[in-house]
N, C-alpha and C positions, 0 to 999 in steps of 0.2 A: 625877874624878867630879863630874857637878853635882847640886845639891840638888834634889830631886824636887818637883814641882809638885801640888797637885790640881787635878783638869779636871772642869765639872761639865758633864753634856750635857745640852740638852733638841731635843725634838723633838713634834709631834704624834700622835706612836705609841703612847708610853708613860711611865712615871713616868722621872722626872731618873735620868741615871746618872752614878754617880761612881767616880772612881779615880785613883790618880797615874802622873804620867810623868815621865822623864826630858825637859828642858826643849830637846834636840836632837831629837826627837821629830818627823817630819815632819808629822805627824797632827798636832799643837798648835801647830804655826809652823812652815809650809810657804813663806809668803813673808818674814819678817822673820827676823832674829835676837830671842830672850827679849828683853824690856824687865829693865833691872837689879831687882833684887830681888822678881820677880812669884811670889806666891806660890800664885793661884786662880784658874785660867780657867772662866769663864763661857760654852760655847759652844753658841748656838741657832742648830738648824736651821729656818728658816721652807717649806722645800720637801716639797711632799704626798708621803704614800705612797707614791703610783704616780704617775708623770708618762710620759705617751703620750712611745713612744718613734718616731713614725713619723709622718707627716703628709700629705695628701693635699687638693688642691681639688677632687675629683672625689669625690662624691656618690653616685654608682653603683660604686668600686670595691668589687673582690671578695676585696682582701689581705688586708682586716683594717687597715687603718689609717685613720686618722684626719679630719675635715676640719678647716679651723683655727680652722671655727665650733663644731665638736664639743670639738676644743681646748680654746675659752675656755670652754666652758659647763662642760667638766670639771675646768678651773682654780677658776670660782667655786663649784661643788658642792663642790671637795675644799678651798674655804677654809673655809665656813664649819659644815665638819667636822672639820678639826684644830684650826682657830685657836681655841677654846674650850680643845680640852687644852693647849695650848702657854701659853694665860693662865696656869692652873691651875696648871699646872707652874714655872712661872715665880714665880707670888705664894707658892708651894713651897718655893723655893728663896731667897728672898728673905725669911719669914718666919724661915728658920733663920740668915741671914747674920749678924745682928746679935752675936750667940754664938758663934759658928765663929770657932775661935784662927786659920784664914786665912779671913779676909772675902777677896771676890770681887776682885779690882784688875785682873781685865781681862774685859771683855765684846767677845764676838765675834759677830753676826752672817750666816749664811749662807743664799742662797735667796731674795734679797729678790724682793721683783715688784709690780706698781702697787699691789695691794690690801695688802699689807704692808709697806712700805719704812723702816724701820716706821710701821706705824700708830700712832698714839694711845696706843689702847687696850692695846697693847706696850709703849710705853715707862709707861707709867700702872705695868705690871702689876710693872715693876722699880723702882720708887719707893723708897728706902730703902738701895739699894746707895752703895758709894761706890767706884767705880770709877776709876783713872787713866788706863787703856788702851778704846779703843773701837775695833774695824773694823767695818769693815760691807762685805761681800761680794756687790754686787750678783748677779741672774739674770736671766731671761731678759729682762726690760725694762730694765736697766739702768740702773736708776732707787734712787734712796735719800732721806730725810728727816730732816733733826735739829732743825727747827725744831719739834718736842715736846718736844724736851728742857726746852726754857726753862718749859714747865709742870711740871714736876717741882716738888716740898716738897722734897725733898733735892735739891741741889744738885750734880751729878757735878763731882769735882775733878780733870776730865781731863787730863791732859799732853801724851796723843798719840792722834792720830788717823788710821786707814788706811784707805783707799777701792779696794777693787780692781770694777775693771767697769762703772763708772758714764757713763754716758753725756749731753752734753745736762743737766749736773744745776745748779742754782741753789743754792749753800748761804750760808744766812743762820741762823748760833745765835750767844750769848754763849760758848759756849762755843769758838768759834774764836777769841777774845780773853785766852784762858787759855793755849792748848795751846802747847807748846813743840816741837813735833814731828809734821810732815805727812807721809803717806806718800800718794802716786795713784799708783795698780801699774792697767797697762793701763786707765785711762781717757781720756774725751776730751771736750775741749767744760765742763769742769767748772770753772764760774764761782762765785769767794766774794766775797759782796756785805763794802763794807768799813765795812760799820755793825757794833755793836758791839766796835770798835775791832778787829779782825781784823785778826790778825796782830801785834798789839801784841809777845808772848812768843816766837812766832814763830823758835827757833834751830835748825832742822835741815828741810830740806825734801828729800824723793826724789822725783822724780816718771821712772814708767820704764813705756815702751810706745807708746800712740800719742800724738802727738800734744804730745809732750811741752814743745817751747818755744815753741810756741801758748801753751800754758796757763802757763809762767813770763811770757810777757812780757804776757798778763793780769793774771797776780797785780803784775805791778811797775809797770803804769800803774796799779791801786788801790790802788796803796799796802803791799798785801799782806805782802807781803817786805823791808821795810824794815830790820829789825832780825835779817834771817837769819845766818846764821854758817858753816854746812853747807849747802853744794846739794849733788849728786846729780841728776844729768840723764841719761837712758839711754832711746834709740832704736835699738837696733840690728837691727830686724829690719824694717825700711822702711816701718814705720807713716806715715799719711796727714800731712803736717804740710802748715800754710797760708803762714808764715812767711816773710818775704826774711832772710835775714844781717843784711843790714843794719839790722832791725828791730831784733835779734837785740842785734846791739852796739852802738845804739842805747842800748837801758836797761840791757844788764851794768856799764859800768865805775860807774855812781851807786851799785851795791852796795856801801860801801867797808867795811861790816861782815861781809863775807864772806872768812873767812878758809880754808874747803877746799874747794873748786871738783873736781868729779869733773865730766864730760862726753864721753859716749860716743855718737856719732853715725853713723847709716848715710850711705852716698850718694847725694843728692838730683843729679840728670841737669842739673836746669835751676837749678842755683845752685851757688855757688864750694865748696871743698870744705874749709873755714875755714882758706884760706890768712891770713885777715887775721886768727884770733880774738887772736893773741897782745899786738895791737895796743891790744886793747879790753877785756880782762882788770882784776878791780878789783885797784887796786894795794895792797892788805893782805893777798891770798893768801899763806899760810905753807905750802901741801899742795894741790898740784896732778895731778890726773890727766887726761888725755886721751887717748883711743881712738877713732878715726875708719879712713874706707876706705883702701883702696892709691892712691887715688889722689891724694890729699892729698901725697905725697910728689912730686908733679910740681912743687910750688911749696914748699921750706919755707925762701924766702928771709928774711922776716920773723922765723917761729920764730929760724931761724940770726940773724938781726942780733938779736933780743931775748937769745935766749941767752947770746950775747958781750958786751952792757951790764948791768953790775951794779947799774945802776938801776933794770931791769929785774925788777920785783918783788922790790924788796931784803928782806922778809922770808921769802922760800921756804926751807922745811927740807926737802920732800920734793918729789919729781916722776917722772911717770910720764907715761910717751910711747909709744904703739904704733899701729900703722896695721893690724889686725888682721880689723877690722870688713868680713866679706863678706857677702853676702846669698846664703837660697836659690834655688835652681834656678826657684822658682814665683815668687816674690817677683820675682825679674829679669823674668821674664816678662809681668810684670803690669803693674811700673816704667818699664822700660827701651823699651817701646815708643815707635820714631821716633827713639830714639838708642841711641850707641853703645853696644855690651852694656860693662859694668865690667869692669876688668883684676885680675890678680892682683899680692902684692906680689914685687916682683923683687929680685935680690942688691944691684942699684945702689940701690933705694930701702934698704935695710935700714942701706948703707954710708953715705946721707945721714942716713936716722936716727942712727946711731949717733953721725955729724957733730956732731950736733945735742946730742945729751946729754953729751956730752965738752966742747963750749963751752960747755954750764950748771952742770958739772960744774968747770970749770977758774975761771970768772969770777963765782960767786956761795959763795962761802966756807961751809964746813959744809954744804953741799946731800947731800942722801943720793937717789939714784936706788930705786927702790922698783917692784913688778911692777906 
């Protein structure tokens, strides 16, 4: 049994609601696991009352729906009709923190969109809290803001920070100089400027959806990741990426303080199917996962020569190796056009596999194989 949390909600409907949950709860952490000892989640919803569920560029329809000028006019009508309560409610909930035997230590985010990503006048209205944890959940613009933090009197003493949806986004706070802990769950295009020393603290990074070693091998030409220790890489559902390989391993092996490397990768038609990563690997990994398509097993003569040298990553205690990774039915369809559709994995790949973890298993001393 885990220790119940309080969740406080705000939104522009009505006063703050509060209650406690149990911390598995998928209502309070739907994309991460609880951060250690989180006692008060803070969760704002920024999304209106009613949001037009149907949309229409025709002007003379007769369904009842929407146009997408109608849309925006009914997006800034219903901003600057909630956004007033959601202040309120907010500088609310922020008046009583200071006194509350669990002050706030994670604020959450949901609904963002240009006119509040947040705004200003939102982050102004939470002045006071001291929070470690921050997501912010973009919508439909996919768009977010943190450079208002840095106007804050109180100082947020963040640790970790999550970004789901963000698109196209610039981020520039001090406080990305703090945090010890990145999350970008399905975003893309999401560039951290590396002023205020970004990424100084820097020890755990996940980045999982589209797009995903685009945006590491941006963070590692500025600098970004220098000091990581955790990756977490995951593309398995054949999100857009821009990337050659060889980009790729290009700036991995300078990582040498990266010691648990996970990467989980769909298959790209028109580039190798990381026959070579094992080549390019930083050599302090101690916890190794990798999950890629069936087809990787066409070649895993490398894997196999790496595996059999005990040089070969001589501090590894854990490793994990599957070839698992297929794509949907619409997903191929979309990808695979002009080439060969993907194959499934067959007994003889499973028996190279297997090949493969038995010479990592025999020639690197204490290695534990793990799911």
């Amino acid at each position: 049994m885990h220790d119940l949390i309080k969740v406080t909600e705000v939104d522009g409907t009505a006063s703050p609601r509060v209650y406690t949950s149990q911390d598995t709860a998928k209502k309070c952490f739907p994309l991460s696991s609880r951060p250690q000892n989180l006692r008060h989640l803070l969760a704002i919803n920024m999304r209106p009352a009613h949001i037009p569920l149907k949309t229409s560029d025709d002007d003379d329809d007769m369904d009842g729906s929407l146009t997408w000028e109608a849309v925006l006019q009914r997006r800034e009508e219903d901003f600057n009709s909630y956004h007033p309560v959601i202040l309120e409610n907010l500088r609310t909930v922020v008046s009583k923190d200071s006194t509350d035997p669990s002050r706030i230590d994670f604020v959450r985010f949901e609904g963002l969109n240009h006119r509040e990503a947040p705004c200003a006048s939102t982050w102004h209205a939470l002045d006071g809290l001291l929070p470690r944890h921050l997501e912010l959940k973009c919508g439909w613009d996919e768009h977010c803001d943190l450079s208002p933090l840095d106007e804050l009197e109180t100082k947020w003493p963040l640790e970790s920070l999550t970004l789901t949806d963000a698109c196209a986004t610039p981020l520039s706070a001090s406080c990305l100089g703090n945090i010890s802990s990145l999350t970008l769950y399905f975003c893309s295009g999401v560039t951290i400027s590396p002023s205020y020393n970004a990424g100084r603290a820097l020890r755990r990074l996940r980045i999982e959806g589209n797009n995903v070693i685009d945006m590491f091998i941006g963070m590692s030409k500025r600098g970004i990741v220098d000091s990581v220790e955790e990756v977490r890489i995951s593309n398995t559902n054949g999100g857009e990426e821009e990337y050659e390989s060889s980009e790729f391993f290009e700036v991995l092996p300078r990582h040498t303080s990266i010691r648990s490397f996970d990467l989980a990768v769909s298959l790209r038609p028109h580039d190798p199917c990381y026959h070579a990563l094992p080549l390019h690997l930083p050599p302090n990994i101690e916890h190794l996962r990798f999950r890629g398509p069936p087809e990787t097993a066409g070649d895993l003569s490398n894997w196999l020569k790496c595996a059999k040298d005990p040089g070969w990553l001589p501090h590894l205690k854990t490793f994990s190796f599957h070839l698992d990774v297929e794509l949907s039915d619409d997903r191929i369809c979309k990808i695979y056009q002009g080439y060969p559709p993907p194959r499934p994995l067959t007994t003889e790949d499973r028996g190279r596999v297997q090949e493969l973890l038995d010479a990592a298993l025999q020639h690197h001393t204490g290695l534990r194989l793990v799911d």
